[in-house]
C-alpha positions in Angstrom: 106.6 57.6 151.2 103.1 56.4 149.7 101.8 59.9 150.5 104.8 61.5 148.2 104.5 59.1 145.5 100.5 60.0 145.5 101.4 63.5 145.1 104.4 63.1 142.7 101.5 60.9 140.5 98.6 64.1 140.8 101.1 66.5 139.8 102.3 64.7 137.0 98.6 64.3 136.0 98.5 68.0 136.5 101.1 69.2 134.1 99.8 66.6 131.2 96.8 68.4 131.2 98.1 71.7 131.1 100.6 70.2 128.6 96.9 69.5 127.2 95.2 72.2 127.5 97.4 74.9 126.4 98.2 72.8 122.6 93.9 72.2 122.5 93.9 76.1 123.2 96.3 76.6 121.1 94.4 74.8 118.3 91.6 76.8 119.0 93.0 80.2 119.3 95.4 80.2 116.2 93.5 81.4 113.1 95.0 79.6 110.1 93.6 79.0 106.6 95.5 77.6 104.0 94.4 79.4 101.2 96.3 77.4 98.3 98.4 74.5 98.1 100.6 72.8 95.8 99.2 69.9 93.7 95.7 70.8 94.9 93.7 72.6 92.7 93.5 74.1 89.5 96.8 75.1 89.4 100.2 72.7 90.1 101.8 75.7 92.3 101.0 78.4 93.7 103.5 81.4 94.5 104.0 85.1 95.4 101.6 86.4 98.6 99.8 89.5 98.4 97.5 90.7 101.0 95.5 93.9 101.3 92.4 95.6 102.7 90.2 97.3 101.0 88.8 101.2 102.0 85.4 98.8 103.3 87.3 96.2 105.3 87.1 93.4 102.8 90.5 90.8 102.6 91.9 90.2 99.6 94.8 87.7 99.2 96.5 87.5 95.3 98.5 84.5 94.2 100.3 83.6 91.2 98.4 80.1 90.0 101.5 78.4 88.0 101.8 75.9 85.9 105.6 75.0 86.9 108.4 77.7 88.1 108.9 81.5 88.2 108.5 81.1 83.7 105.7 79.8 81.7 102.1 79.9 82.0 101.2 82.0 85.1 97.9 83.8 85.9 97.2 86.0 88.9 94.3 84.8 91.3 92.2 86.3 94.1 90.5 85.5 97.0 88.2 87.6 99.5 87.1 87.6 102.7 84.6 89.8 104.4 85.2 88.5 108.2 88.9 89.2 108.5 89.8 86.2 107.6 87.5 83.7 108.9 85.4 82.4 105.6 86.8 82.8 102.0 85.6 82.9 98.6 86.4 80.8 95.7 89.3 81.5 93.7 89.1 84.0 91.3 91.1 84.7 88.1 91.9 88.5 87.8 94.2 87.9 84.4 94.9 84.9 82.3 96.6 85.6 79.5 96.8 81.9 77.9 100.5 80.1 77.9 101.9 83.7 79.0 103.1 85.2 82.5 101.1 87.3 84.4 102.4 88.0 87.8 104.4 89.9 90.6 101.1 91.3 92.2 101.2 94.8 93.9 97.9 96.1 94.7 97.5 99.7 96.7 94.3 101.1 98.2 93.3 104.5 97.3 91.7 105.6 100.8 90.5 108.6 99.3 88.2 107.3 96.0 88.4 103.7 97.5 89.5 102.2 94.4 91.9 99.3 94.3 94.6 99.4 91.8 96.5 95.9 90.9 99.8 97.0 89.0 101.6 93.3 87.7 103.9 92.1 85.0 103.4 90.2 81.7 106.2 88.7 79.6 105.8 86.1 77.0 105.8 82.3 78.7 108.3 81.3 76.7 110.9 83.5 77.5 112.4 82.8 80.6 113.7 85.4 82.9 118.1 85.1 81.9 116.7 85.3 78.4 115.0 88.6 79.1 117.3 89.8 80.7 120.3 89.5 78.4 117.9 90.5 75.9 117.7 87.6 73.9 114.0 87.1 74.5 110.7 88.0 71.9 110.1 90.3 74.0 111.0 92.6 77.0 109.2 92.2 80.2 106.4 95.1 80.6 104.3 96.6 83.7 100.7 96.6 83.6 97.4 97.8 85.8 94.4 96.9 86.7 91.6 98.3 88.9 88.7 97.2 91.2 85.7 99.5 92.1 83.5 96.9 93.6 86.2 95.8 96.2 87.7 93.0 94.3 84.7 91.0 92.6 86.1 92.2 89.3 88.7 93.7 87.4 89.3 95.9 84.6 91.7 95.2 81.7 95.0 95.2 82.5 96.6 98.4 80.7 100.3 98.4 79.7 102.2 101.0 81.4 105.6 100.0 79.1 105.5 103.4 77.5 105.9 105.8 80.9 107.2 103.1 83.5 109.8 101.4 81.8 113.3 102.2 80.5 113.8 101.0 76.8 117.4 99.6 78.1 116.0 97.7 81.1 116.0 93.7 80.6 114.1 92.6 83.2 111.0 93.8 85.6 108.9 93.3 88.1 106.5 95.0 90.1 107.0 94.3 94.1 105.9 91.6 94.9 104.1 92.6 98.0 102.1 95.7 98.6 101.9 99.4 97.7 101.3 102.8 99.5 99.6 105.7 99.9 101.3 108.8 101.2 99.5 109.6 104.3 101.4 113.0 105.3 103.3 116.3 104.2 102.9 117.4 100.3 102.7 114.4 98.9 100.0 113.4 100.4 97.8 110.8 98.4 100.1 109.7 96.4 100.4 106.0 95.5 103.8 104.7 95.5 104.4 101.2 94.0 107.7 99.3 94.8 109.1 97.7 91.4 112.9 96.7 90.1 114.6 96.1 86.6 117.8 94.8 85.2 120.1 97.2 83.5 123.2 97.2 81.5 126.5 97.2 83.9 129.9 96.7 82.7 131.0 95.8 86.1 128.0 93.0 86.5 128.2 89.3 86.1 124.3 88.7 86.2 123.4 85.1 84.1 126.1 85.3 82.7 126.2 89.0 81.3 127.3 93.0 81.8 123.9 93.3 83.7 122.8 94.4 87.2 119.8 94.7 89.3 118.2 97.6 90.3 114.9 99.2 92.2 112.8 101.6 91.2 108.9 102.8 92.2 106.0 104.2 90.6 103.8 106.8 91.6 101.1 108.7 90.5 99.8 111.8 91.8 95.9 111.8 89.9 94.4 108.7 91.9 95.9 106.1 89.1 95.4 108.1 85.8 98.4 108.4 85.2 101.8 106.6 86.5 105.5 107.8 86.5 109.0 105.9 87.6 111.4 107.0 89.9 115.2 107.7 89.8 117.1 103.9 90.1 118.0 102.8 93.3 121.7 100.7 92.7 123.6 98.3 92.8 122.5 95.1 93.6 118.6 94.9 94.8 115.6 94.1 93.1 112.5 92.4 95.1 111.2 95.6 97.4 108.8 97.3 99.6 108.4 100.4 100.9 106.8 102.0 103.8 106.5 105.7 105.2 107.8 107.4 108.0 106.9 109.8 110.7 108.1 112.8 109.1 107.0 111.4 105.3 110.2 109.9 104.2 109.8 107.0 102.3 111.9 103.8 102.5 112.5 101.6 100.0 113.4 98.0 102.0 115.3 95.5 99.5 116.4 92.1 98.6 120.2 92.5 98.6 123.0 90.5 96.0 125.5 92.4 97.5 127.4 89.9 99.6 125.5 91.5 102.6 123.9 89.0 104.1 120.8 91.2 105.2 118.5 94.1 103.7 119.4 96.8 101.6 117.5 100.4 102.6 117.0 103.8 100.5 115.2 106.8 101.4 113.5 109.6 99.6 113.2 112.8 101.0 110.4 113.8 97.8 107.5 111.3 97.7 110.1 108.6 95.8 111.4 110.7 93.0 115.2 110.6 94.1 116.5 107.6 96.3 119.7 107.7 98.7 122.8 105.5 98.0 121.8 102.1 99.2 123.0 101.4 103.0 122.1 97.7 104.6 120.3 97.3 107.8 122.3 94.4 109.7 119.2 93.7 111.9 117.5 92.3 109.1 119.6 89.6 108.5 118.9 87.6 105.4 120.0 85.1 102.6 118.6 86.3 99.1 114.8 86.3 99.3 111.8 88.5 99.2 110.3 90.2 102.5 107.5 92.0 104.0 106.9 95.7 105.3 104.3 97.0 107.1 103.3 100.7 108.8 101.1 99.5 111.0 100.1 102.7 112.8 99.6 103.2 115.8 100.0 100.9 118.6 99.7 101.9 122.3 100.3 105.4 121.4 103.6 104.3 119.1 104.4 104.1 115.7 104.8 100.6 115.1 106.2 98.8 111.9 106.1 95.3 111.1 108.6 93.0 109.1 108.6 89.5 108.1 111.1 87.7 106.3 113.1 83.9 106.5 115.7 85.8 108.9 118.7 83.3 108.4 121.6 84.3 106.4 121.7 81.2 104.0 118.4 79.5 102.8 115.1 80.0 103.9 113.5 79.1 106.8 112.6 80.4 109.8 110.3 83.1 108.7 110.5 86.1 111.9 108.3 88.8 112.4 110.4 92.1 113.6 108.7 95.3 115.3 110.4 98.4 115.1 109.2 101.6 117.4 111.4 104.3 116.0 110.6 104.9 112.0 112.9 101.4 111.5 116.0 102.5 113.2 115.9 99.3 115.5 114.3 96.1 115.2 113.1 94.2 118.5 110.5 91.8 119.5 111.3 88.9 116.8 108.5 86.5 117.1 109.1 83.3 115.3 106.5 82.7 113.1 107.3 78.9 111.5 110.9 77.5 112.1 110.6 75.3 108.9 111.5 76.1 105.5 109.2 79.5 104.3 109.3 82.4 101.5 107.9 85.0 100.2 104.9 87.0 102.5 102.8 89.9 102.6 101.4 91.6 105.6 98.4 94.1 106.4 96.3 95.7 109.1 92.7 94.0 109.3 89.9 95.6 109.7 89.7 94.3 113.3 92.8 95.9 114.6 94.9 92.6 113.8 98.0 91.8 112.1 97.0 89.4 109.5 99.9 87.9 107.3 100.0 85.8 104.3 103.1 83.4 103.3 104.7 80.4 102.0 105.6 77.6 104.1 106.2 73.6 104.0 107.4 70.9 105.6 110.6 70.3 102.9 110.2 73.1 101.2 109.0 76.8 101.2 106.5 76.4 98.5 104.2 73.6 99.5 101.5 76.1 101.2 100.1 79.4 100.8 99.2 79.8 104.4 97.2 83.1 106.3 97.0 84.0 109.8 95.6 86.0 112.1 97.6 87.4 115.1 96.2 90.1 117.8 99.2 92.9 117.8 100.2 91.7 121.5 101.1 88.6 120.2 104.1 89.5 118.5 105.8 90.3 122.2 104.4 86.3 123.9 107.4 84.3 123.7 106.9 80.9 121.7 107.1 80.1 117.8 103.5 80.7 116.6 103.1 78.2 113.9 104.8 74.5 114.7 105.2 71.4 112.8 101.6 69.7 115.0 99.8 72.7 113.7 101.0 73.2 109.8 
């Protein structure tokens, strides 16, 4: 009996250290950085992830630095890393247009000239967004695009794209949020397609309080950023977008859905985004109202492999799931839970390294008390476990 209890003791001592041992590695292994956090800072808030890589392997992560919510003073920030992740720079300010909003940041990497373009939106910071969009603000809400030649250290002035991006009936607009393209295949190829949504008179819609709708759009341009067009409307009901390319060079548009759906809605363009397909909603990405990620991140063991995050519950936001898809987005597997608690918004990209590195917002009550990045090797996605918990936030 003494020699049982002896052994019953050691292996009890044995599994508290693995218990141990696997949180210190844990610690160790997981590459977090909070990169902004609320009430800490220049800035009270800090919403709206962006993450890209540039043509030379430099990180850079975009923010909107807020003064209080989604109207007001708002200017888009910047930092960069040139180690994937590990060290960061100070925060930088790419636009700050006084008491006004600049924000919704959507930057693509031309691969060809290496330049980054930043395409945002600006609206006066008094007018909030049901004023603008029942047309009742000073003025509408406009486009705009910037550019980086010396991977991210500075910016040119932002240029208004009102005139060729926007229609004169549209209330609202924004660009994204999240990330661009660029057409990799077929005879598009090197085009740079920006996701992007408006409001729009509808008789039939009941949106703050008016005959209004929302509906999707992109941009595109076809001379490396000289020059940018909008697509045909993607309705009824989406705005917040991304978009990502297929196999065979279709393009789909993957949206924030206020149709009753309780998941994504999807669009596809068979002519490098010019004219969209009726709207059709993927059940596998289920989902409340809020803003998600999309990601082609190439290839991965000899498959195509696409990446999505988004708070995958059908009311709220929390649980923030990372889906892999194998088949140009027909099926969703491999959901790897990234943080349980309450999360937003995110933005994912390929690092220079080979990993997945993905930027969100998460907290402890809410979604918005951390602008948090990680790092994840691509087989990580397919270990069981939830890869951020409440001991490591």
């Amino acid at each position: 009996m003494k020699g049982k209890l002896v052994l019953m003791a050691i292996v009890g001592v044995a599994i508290a250290l693995c218990s141990y041992s696997y949180k210190a590695d844990k610690k160790k292994a997981l590459q977090k950085t909070v990169l902004w956090q609320q009430g800490k800072g220049r800035y009270n808030n800090y919403r709206i992830p962006s993450l890209i890589v540039s043509k030379k392997g430099t990180l850079l992560a975009f923010c909107e630095g807020r003064e209080g919510g989604d109207a007001g003073n708002i200017d888009l920030l910047v930092k960069r890393s040139a180690d994937n992740g590990k060290t960061w720079s100070d925060e930088q300010v790419v636009w700050d247009d006084g008491p006004n909003t600049c924000g919704n940041p959507c930057p693509v990497v031309d691969q060809e000239t290496g330049r980054i373009w930043l395409v945002l939106t600006w609206n006066y910071g008094k007018d909030g967004e049901a004023a603008i969009i029942n047309k009742k603000s000073s003025a509408p809400r406009i486009p705009y695009v910037c550019y980086s030649d010396d991977d991210g250290r500075t910016w040119s002035k932002p240029e208004s794209l009102g005139n060729t991006c926007r229609d004169s009936s549209w209330g609202w607009y924004a660009t994204g949020p999240g990330i661009g393209i660029q057409v990799r295949n077929g005879v598009y190829k090197g085009r740079l397609v920006i996701p992007a949504n408006h409001s729009y008179d509808d008789p039939k819609g009941d949106l703050r309080n008016g005959p209004f709708g929302y509906g999707a759009h992109v941009l595109f341009s076809d001379d490396h950023g000289r020059t940018w067009q909008k697509s045909q409307p993607i309705r009824p009901g989406c705005n917040e977008s991304q978009v990502t390319e297929l196999s065979d060079g279709t393009l789909v548009m993957n949206m924030r859905s206020y149709n009753r759906k309780q998941s994504r809605a999807i669009s596809y363009s068979k002519d490098g985004g010019l004219t969209w397909t009726p709207i059709e909603h993927d059940f596998q990405l289920v989902e409340s109202v809020c803003q998600a990620s999309l990601l082609n991140f190439g290839q991965h063991e000899g498959k195509p492999m696409h990446l999505f995050l988004n708070p995958a519950v059908p009311v709220g936001r929390t649980h923030l799931t990372l889906k892999t898809s194998f088949d140009d987005c027909k099926s969703w597997s491999n959901s790897k839970l990234i943080y349980k608690g309450p999360g937003g918004y995110s933005s994912i990209t390929k690092l220079n390294n080979g990993a997945i590195g993905m930027l969100f917002e998460a907290g402890r009550k809410s979604p918005y008390e951390k602008m948090i990045f990680i790092a994840l090797p691509p087989a990580g996605v397919f270990t069981p476990g939830t890869l951020l918990d409440e001991e490591l936030f």
